[in-house]
C-alpha positions as CSV (number, residue, x, y, z in Angstrom):
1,X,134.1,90.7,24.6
2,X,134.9,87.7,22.8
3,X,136.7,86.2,25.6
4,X,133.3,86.6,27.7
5,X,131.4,85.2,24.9
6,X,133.3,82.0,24.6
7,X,132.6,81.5,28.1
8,X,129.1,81.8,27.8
9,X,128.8,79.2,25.5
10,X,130.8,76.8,27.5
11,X,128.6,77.9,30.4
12,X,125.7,77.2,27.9
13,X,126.8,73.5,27.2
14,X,128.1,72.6,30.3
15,X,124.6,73.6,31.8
16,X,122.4,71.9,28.5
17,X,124.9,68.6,29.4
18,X,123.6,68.6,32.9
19,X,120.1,68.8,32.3
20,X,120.1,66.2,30.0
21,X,121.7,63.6,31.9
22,X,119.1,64.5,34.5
23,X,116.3,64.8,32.9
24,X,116.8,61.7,30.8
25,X,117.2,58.8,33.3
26,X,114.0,60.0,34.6
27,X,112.1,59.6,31.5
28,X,113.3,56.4,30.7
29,X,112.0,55.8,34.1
30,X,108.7,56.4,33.9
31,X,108.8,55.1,30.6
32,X,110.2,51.8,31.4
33,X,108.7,50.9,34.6
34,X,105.0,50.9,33.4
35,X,103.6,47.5,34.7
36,X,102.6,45.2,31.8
37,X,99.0,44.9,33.3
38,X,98.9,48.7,32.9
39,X,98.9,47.6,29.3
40,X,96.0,46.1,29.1
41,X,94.0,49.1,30.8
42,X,94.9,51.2,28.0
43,X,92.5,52.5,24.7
44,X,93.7,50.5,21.8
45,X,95.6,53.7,20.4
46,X,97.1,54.2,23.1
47,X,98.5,50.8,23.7
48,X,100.0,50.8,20.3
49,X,101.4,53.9,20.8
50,X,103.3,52.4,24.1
51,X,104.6,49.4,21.6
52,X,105.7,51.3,19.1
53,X,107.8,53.8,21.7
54,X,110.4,51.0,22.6
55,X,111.0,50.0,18.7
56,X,113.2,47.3,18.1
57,X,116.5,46.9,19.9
58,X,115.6,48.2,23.1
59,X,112.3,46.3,23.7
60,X,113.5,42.9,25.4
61,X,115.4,45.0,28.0
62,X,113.1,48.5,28.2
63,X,109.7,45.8,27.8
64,X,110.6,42.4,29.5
65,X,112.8,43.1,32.4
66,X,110.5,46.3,33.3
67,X,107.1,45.1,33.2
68,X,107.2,42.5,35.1
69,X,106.3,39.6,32.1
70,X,105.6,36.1,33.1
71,X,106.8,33.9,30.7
72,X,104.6,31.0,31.9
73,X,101.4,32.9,30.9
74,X,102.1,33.7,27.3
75,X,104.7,33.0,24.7
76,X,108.6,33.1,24.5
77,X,109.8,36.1,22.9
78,X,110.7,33.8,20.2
79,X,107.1,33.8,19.1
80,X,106.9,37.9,19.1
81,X,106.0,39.2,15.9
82,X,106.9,42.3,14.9
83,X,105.5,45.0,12.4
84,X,107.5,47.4,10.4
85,X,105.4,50.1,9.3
86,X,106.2,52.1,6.0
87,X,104.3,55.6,4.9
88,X,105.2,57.2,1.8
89,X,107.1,60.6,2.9
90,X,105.1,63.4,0.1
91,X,102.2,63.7,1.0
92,X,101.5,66.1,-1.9
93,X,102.2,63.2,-4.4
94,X,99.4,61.5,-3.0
95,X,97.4,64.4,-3.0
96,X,97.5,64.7,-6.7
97,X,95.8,61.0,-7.4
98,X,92.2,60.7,-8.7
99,X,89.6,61.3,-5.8
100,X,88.4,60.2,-3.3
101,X,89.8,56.6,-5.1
102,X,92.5,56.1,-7.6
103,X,93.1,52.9,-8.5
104,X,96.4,53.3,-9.7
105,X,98.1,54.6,-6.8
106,X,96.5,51.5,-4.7
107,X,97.9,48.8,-7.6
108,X,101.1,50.3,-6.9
109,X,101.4,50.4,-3.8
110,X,100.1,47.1,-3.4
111,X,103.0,45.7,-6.2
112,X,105.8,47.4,-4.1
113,X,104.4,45.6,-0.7
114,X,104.6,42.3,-2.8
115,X,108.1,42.6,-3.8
116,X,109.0,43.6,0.0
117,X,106.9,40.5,1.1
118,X,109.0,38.6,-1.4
119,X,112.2,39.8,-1.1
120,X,112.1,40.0,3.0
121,X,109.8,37.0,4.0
122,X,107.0,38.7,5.8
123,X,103.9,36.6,6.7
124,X,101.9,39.4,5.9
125,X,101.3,43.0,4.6
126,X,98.2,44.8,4.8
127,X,98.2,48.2,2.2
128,X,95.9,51.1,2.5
129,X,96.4,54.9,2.1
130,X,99.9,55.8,1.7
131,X,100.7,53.0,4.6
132,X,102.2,49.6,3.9
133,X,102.4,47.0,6.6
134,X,104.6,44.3,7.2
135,X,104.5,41.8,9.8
136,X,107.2,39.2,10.5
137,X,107.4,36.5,12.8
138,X,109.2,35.1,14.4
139,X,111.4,37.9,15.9
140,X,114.9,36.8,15.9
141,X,115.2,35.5,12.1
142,X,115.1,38.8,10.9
143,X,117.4,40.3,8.5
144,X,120.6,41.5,9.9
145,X,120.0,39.4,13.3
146,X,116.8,42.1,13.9
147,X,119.8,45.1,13.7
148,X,117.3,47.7,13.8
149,X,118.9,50.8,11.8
150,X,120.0,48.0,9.1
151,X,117.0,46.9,8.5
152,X,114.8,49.5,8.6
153,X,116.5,51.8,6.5
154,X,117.3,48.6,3.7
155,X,113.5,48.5,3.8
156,X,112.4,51.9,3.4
157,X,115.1,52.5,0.5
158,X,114.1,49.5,-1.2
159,X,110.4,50.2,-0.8
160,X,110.9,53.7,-2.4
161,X,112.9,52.1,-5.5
162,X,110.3,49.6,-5.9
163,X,107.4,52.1,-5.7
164,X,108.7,54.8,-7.8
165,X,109.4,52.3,-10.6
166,X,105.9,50.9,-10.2
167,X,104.1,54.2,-10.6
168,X,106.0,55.1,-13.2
169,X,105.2,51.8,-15.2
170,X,101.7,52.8,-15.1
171,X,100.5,53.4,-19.2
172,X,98.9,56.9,-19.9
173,X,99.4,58.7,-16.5
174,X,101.2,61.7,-17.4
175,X,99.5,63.6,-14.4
176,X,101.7,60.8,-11.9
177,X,105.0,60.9,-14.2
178,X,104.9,65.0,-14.2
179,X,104.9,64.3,-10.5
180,X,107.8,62.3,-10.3
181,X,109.9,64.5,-12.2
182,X,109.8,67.3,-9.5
183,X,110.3,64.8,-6.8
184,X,111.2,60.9,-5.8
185,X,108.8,59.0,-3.8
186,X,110.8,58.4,-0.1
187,X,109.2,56.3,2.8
188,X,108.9,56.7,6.5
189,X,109.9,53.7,8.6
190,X,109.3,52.6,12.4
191,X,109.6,48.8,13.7
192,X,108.2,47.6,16.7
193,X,107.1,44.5,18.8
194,X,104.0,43.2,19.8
195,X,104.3,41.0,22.9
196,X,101.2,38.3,22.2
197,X,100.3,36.8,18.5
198,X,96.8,38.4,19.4
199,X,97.9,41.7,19.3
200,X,98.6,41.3,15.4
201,X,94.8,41.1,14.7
202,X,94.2,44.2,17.4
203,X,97.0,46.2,15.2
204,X,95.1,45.2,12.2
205,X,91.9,46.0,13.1
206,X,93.8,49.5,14.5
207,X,95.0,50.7,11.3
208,X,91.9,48.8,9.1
209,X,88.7,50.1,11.2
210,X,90.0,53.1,12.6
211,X,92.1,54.3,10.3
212,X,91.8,53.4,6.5
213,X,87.6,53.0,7.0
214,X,87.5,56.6,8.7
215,X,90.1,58.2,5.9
216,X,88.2,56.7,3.0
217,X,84.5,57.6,4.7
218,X,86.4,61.4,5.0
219,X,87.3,61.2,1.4
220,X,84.2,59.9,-0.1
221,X,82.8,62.8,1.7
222,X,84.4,65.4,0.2
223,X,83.3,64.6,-2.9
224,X,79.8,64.7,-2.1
225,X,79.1,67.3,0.3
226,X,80.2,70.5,0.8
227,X,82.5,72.0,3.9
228,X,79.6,73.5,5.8
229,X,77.9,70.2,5.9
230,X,80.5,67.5,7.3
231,X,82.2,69.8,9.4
232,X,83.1,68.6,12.3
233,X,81.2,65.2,12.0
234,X,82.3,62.0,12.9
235,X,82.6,58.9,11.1
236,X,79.3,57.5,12.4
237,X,77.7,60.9,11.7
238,X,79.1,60.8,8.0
239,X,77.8,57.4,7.1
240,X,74.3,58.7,9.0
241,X,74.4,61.8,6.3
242,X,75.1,59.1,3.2
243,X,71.8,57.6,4.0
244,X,69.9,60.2,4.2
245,X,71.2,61.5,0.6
246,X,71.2,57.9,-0.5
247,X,74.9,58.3,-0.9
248,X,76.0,54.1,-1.0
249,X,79.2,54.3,0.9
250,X,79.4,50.7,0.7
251,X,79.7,50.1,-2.8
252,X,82.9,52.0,-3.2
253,X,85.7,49.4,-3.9
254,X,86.7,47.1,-0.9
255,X,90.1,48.4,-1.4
256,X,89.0,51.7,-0.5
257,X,87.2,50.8,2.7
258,X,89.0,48.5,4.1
259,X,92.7,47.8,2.2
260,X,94.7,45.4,1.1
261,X,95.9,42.6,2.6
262,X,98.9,40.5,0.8
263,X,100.2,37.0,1.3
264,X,102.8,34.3,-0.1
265,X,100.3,31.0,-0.5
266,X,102.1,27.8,-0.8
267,X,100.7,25.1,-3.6
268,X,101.2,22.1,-5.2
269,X,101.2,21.6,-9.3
270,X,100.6,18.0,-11.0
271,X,102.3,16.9,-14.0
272,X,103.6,14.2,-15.6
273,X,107.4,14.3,-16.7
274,X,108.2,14.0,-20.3
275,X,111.0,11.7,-19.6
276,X,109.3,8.9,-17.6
277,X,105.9,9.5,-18.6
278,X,105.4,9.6,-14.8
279,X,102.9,11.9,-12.6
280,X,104.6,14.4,-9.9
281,X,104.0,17.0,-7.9
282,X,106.0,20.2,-7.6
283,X,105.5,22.8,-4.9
284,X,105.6,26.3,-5.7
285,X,104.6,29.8,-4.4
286,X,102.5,32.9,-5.6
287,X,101.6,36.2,-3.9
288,X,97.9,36.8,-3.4
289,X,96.0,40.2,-2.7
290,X,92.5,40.0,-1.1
291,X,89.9,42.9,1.1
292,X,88.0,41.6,3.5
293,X,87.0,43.3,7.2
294,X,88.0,42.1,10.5
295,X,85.1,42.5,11.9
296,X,85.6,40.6,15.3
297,X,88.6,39.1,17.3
298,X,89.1,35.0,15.9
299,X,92.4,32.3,16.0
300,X,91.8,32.3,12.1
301,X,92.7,35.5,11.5
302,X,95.7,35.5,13.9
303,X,96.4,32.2,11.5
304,X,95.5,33.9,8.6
305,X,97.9,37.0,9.1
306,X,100.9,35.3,11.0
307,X,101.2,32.2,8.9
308,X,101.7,31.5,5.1
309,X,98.7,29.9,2.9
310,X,98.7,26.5,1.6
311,X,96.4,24.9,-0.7
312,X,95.8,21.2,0.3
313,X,94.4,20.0,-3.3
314,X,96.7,20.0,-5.8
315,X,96.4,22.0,-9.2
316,X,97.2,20.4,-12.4
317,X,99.1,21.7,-15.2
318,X,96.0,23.0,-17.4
319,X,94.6,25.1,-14.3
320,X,97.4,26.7,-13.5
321,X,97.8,30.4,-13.5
């Protein structure tokens, strides 16, 4: 009987091996050979979606060389910029923050995507939710040489480190420590490329309009009406239900509605040195965090998201922060 078994199971195997190395190359078929005007055919989700299927190693082969890119219509590779997306893991720690807005949980998060902006070089992160975002450019000065498994999973550990320690700095918030004690704060991680610099504001707007406006109108309606009446409403037919109630949606923090966005801006300090009694200028950096909507498509905020700030008048000494 056992003899019969053990053949079974090889017969199992042998079979399961088969399939697989059938079934496979077909797949990566139909998933490679999409042409890249297909692309641009596609609903916005969906087209981020498609990016964020190839990830990071395989997209110059999986991408370039099976979608057909012309090279002398839009940038060199070299230009790509890439997003690595973080989400914290627990969803139940974030379930027990303040509703539908806690301010603390959003200052934390927002710390932690500043030390990762820091300590990694992004251009940019954008914060909302339990999501942080970061987006790096250009594509091969990455970390590691862009090794994707290296670097995503330094990230995400680092990330949870960083944002454990900065909810448990927060003074008075026994509800959030109690939390922690129970559990540790871990992130999810993807990495992915976008093929054009205009695709950075399209992601943005993605994850800003669609996502973090929608979740904070849900949550903003749960705390002022009832099950029966938003469910199964839309967005748009949320925001009509506010004003009829005279419910002012859009006085709730900008955070809330829209997110965070957080950037490294270059300036300039005058002085004079002690020593020579002589004036000079020293250049230093600070981390900045700013809401605002992208409303529409403009070269400024590709600019504004893909490159660092610099202030062209110089601060002196006494204005300094």
């Amino acid at each position: 009987m056992e003899e019969y078994s053990a053949r079974a199971k090889d017969l199992f195997v042998g079979i399961t091996q088969i399939v697989n190395k059938i079934v496979e190359p077909i797949a990566d078929y139909f998933l490679s050979h999409r042409l890249y005007d297909d692309v641009h055919t596609m609903s916005l989700d969906d087209r981020m979606i498609y990016y964020q299927s190839f990830g990071l190693c395989n997209f110059h082969d999986a991408y370039v060389e099976h979608n057909e890119y012309d090279f002398d219509d839009y940038e060199s590779i070299d230009d790509w910029p890439i997003v690595i997306r973080l989400t914290v893991a627990q969803k139940s720690i974030f379930d027990n923050m303040l509703k539908p807005f806690d301010d603390r949980w959003q200052g934390a998060l927002e710390d932690t995507a500043a030390q990762l902006v820091e300590t990694y070089g992004a251009r940019s992160s954008f914060v909302h939710g339990r999501e942080i975002s970061l987006i790096f450019k250009p594509f091969w000065k990455l970390l590691y040489n862009g090794n994707e498994c290296r670097l995503l999973s330094r990230i995400a550990s680092h990330a949870s480190v960083c944002f454990t320690e900065n909810l448990l700095d927060i003074p008075y918030a026994c509800d959030i420590h109690k939390t922690l004690q129970n559990q540790n704060c871990c992130f999810r991680v993807m990495g992915f490329v976008l093929p054009h610099t205009y695709e950075v504001f399209n992601y943005i707007f993605w994850r800003q309009k669609i996502t973090c406006e929608g979740n904070s109108v849900t949550a903003f309606a749960k705390q002022n009406f009832t099950f029966d009446e938003r469910k199964d409403k839309t967005k748009k037919e949320l925001m009509e239900l506010f004003q009829q109630k005279d419910i002012l949606w859009e006085e709730t923090p900008k955070k809330f509605r829209w997110g965070s966005f957080i950037k490294m801006e270059k300036y300039t300090v005058e002085g004079m040195n002690p020593t020579n009694q002589q004036n000079v200028k020293s250049h230093r950096k600070r981390l900045l965090s700013e809401s605002f909507c992208m409303e529409k498509y403009s070269p400024v905020f590709v600019n504004y998201l893909l490159n660092e700030i610099t202030l062209t008048e110089p601060l002196s000494t006494s204005k300094e922060e």
